[in-house]
N, C-alpha and C positions, 0 to 999 in steps of 0.2 A: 353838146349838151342841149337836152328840151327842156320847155319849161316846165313847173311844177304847181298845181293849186296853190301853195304856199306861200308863192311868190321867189321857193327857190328854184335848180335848176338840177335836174336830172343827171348825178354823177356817170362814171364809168366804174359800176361797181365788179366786175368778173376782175378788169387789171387792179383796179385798187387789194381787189382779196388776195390776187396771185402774188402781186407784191408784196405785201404783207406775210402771205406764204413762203413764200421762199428768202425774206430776209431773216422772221423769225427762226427759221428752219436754220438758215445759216449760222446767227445771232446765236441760237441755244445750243447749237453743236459745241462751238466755242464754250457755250457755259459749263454741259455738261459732263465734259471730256475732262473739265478739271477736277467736278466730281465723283468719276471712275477711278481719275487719277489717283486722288485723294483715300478712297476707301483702297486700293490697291497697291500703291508703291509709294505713296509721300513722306507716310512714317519711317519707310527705310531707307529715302534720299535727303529729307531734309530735319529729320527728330533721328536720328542713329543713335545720338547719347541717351535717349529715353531708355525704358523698360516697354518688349513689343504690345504690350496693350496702352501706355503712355503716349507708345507714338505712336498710336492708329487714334486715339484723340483727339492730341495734335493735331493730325492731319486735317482730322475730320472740322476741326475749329478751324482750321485755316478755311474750308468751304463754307464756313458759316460766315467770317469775316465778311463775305464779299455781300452778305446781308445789311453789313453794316451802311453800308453805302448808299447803299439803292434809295432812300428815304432822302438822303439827298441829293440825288440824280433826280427824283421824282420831283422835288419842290425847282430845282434849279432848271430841268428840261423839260417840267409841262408849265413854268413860265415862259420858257422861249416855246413851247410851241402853241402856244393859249396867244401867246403876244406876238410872234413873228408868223405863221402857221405850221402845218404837221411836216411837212415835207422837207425841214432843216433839219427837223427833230431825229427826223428816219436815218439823213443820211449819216448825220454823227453820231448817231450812239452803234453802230454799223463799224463805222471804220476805227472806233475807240476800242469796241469789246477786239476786231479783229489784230490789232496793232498788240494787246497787252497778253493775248495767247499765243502770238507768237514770240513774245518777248520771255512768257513761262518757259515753252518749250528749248528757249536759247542759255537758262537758267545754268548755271555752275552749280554743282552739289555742295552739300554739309560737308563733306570731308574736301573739298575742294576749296573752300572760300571760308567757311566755318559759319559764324552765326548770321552771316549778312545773305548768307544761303534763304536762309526762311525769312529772314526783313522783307528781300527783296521779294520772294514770292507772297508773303501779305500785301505790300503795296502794289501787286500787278494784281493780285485778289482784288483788293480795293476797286479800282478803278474799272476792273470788271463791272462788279456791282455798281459804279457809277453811272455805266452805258445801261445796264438792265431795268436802271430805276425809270430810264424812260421812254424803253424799246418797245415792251407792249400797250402800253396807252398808246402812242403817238401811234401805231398798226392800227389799233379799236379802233381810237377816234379818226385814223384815215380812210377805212372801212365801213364805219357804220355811216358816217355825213357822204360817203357814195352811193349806199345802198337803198332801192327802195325801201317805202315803210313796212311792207308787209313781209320783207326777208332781212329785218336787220340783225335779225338773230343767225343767220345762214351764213352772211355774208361774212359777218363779226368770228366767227367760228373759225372763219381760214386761217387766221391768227395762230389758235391754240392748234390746230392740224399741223402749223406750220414746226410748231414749239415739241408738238408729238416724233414729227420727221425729223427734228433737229436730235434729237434724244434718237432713234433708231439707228440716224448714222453713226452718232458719235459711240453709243456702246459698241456697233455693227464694226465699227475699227478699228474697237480694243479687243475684240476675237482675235486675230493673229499674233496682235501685239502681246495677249496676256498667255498666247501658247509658248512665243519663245523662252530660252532656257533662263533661268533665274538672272545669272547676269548677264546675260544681253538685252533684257526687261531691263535692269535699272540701270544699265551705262547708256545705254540710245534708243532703247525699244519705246518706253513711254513718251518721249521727243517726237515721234513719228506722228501724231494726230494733232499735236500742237500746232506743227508745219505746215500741217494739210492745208488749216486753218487760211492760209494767205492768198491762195487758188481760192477758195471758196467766199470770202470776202470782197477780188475786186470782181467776182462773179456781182455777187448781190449789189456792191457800189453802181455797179454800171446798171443793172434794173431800178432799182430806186433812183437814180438821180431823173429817169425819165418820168416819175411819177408829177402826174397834177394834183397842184392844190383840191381840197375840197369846195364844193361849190358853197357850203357852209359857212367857213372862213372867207372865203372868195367876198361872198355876200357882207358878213360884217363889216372887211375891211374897208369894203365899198362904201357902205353907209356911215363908218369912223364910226363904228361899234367895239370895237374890240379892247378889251378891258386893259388898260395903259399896267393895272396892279392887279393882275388874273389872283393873286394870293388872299387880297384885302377882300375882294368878292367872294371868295371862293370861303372863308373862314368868318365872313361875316354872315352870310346866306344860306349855306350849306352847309356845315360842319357838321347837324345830325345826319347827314348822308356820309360823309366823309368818314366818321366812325361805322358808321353800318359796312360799309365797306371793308374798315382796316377787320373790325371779327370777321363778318362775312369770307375775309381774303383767308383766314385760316385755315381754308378744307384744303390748302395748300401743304401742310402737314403731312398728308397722305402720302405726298409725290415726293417728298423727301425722303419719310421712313422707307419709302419702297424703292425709289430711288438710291440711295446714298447707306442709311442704317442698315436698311435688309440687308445691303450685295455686305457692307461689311460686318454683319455680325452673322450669316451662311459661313463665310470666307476664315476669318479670324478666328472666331468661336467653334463654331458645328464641326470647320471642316470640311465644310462642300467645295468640288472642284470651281475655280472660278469661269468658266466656258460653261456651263448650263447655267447658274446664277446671271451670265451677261444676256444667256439667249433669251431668258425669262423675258428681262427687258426686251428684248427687243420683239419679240413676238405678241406683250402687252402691249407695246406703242404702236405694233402694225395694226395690231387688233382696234386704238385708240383711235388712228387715222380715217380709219374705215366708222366707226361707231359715232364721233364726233359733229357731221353736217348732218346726217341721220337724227340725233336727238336736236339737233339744235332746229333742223326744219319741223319738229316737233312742236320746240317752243314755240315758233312762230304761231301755232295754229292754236294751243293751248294754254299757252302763260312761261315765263323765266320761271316763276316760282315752285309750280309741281316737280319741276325734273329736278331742281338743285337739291332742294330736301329732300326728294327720294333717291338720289345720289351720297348726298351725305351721311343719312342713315343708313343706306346701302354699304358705304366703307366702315361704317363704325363697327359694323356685324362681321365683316369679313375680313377684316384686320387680325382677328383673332386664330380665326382657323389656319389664317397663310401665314400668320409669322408663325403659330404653330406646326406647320407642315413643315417647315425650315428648321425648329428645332427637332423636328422627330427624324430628318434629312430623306423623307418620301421626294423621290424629285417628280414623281407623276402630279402628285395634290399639289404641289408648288408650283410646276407650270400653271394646272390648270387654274387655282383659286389665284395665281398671278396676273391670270390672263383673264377673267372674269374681274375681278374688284380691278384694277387698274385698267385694263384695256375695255371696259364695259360701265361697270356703274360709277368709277370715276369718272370716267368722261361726261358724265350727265352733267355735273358741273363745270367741268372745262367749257362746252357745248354751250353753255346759257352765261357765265359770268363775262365774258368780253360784252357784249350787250347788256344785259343787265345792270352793270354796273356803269357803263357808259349814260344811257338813259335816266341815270337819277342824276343827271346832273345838263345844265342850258350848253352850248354850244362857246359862249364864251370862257367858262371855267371848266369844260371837258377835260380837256387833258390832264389838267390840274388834279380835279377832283379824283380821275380814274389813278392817276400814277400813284399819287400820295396815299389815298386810300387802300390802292392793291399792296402797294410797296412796304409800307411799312407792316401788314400784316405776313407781307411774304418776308421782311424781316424778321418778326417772329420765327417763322415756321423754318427759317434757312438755320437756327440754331437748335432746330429739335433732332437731327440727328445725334447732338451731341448731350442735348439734358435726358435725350432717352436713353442712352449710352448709362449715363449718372442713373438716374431712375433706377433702369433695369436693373444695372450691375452690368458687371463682368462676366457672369456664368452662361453656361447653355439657359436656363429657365428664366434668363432674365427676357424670353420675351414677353411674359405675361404683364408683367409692369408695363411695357413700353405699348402693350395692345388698350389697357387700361387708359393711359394715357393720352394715347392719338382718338381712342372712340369718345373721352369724353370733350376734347378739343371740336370733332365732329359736331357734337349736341349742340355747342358752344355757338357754333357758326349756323344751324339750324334754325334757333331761337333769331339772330341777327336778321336773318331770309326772311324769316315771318314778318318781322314790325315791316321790312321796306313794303313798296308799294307794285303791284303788278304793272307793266309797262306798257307791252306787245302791241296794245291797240292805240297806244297816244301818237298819233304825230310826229314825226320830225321835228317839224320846229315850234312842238308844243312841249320835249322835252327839258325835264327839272325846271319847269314853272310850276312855282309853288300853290298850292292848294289846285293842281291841276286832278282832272278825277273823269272816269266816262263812267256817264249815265246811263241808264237799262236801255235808251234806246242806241248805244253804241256812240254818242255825238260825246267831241271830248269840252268840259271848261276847263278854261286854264285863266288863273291870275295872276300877273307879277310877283 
């Protein structure tokens, strides 16, 4: 490490992104996989006694569950990683999410164990969402305290690319699984991505444990700066950041309805094969991977705030026409407005909010500030495939409600964008100092 103006010390920001990349990658396979699962075969393995639209609700709530959690992952793992540093944080919520997907995968069905069937897969839900609540702060914030100042946006970005490849594999391995014949899908065919899950886990273990601390955290600990009660700071000082964040976190909606509601309401409703609906995804997330360091070395040069707004109102408009093109079951306009609004002007925001969101808050309540903030807005949004479900209705034309719905959530998180503060030119370690501001001649002040 070299020294820095600052008085910090020049990370290793290329392995801190790659790790970051390739755990979330790992991290969100595991997440994802349960909800493919979910819109695809849970209602028929673990809700049987339901009516088939009953249990694809079900299901669908069992992937919302695991939202429930993450708010408290977030307060309890960005205190340990605000108070211990980031690289504890990394490896346990890692070997947590990989332990409880394989323990789904190992799962006895409803007709096999009966109601302890679905108990037990709530609480491996659960605890998923316990590890999520504090996977990607503890990546941001490992990321951005590596990264130069003038690519913190670039760097912070490997994260959601990572998050984008985790989603590519994980549908990419429900292609063969969702060709097989009906039941060989629900007696062992779904179990197959679960498993995988264990191989790719102490993959990731063994890279992240080589991770170095931040030179950031390094520093405070040094100096017995590091906040003994990261919460009490964190909700005394910040807390209008904190909620800007939690709306902010709602263009999260997007990735869910397209994620999760779409493939099941194409699937259950329309009637569309499930093998184009899965390629959708995955041809939007390669398109994601590719489009995401591109807007985000963007930010760098222009602001967080142009690209998230014109992202946001970019999905609000295209939501419409693509859940539309699913109920009219065009599968050419479904690729492409899939692969446009998701693999294009979503990522505008993916691209900018890991920094973003990291920078409205000091170095000692980082993590804190990011997890809690993101998380429980990604709580919100983890239950809207199933209030859009309600919303909509049942029918083919229920996707007009449910476009209605996610555009005006968009507007929601718009206005939030606006009140924050642009970042890109403050300093490192002049970040979330309060009444901080740069002047016309570029110089930044900052005051406690």
């Amino acid at each position: 490490m070299t020294p820095h103006p600052d008085g910090l010390t020049v990370g290793k920001p290329r392995k801190a992104a790659l790790a970051a990349w390739i755990g979330s990658a790992l991290e969100y396979y595991d997440f994802f996989i349960y909800g493919t699962a979910a819109a695809l075969v849970f209602g028929k393995i673990f809700f049987p006694s339901s009516a088939p639209a009953a249990g694809t609700l079900l299901a669908l709530s069992t992937f919302g569950v695991g939202y429930v959690t993450r708010p408290l992952g977030a307060v309890l793992l960005g205190h340990l990683g605000d108070r211990f540093g980031r690289k504890r944080v990394l490896v346990l919520t890692l070997l947590l999410m990989g332990l409880c997907t394989v323990g789904v995968g190992c799962l006895p069905s409803y007709a096999s164990i009966g109601v302890a069937a679905p108990v037990l897969l709530v609480v491996l839900r659960l605890l998923q969402g316990l590890s999520a609540g504090g996977e990607q702060a503890s990546a941001n914030s490992m990321s951005l305290e590596h990264a130069p100042e003038n690519r913190r946006a670039y760097y912070t970005s490997f994260t959601l690319s990572g998050t984008q490849a985790g989603q590519i594999v994980a549908t990419a391995v429900f292609l063969p699984v969702a060709a097989l014949p009906q039941a060989d899908l629900l007696s062992w065919g779904w179990r197959i991505p679960f498993w995988c899950s264990a191989v790719m886990v102490l993959v990731g273990y063994l890279i992240r444990r080589t991770l170095e601390e931040t030179p950031v955290f390094e520093q405070e600990a040094n100096a017995g700066e590091v906040a003994k009660l990261p919460l009490v700071v964190l909700f005394r000082d910040h807390w209008a950041d904190v909620l800007r964040v939690v709306v902010a976190a709602l263009i999260a909606s997007v990735s869910t309805i397209f994620t999760v509601y779409a493939l099941s309401y194409a699937v259950n409703t329309v009637g569309l094969s499930k093998t184009p609906m899965l390629w959708v995804g995955v041809l939007a997330n390669v398109a994601a991977v590719i489009t995401i360091p591109l807007w985000a070395t963007l930010a760098d040069r222009i602001g967080r705030k142009p690209l998230f707004v014109g992202g946001s109102l970019g999905c609000a408009v295209l939501i419409f026409p693509y859940l539309g093109a699913i109920s009219a079951g065009s599968y050419v306009w479904i690729f492409a407005l899939g692969i446009v609004m998701f693999g294009i002007v979503y990522t505008m925001t993916s691209a900018v909010w890991p920094a973003f969101y990291g920078e409205m808050f000091p170095a000692r309540v980082r993590l804190s500030g990011t997890a809690i903030g993101t998380q429980v807005g990604f709580a919100i949004s983890g239950f809207l495939p199933t209030i859009a479900a309600a919303v909509g209705g049942s029918g083919r034309g229920a996707w007009l409600g449910v476009s209605i719905f996610t555009a005006g959530l968009c507007v929601v998180n718009v206005l939030a964008v606006l009140t924050g503060r642009e970042t890109h030119k403050v300093p490192t370690a002049k970040l979330g100092l309060r009444e901080s501001r740069v002047d016309g001649a570029g110089r930044v002040e900052a005051r406690a």
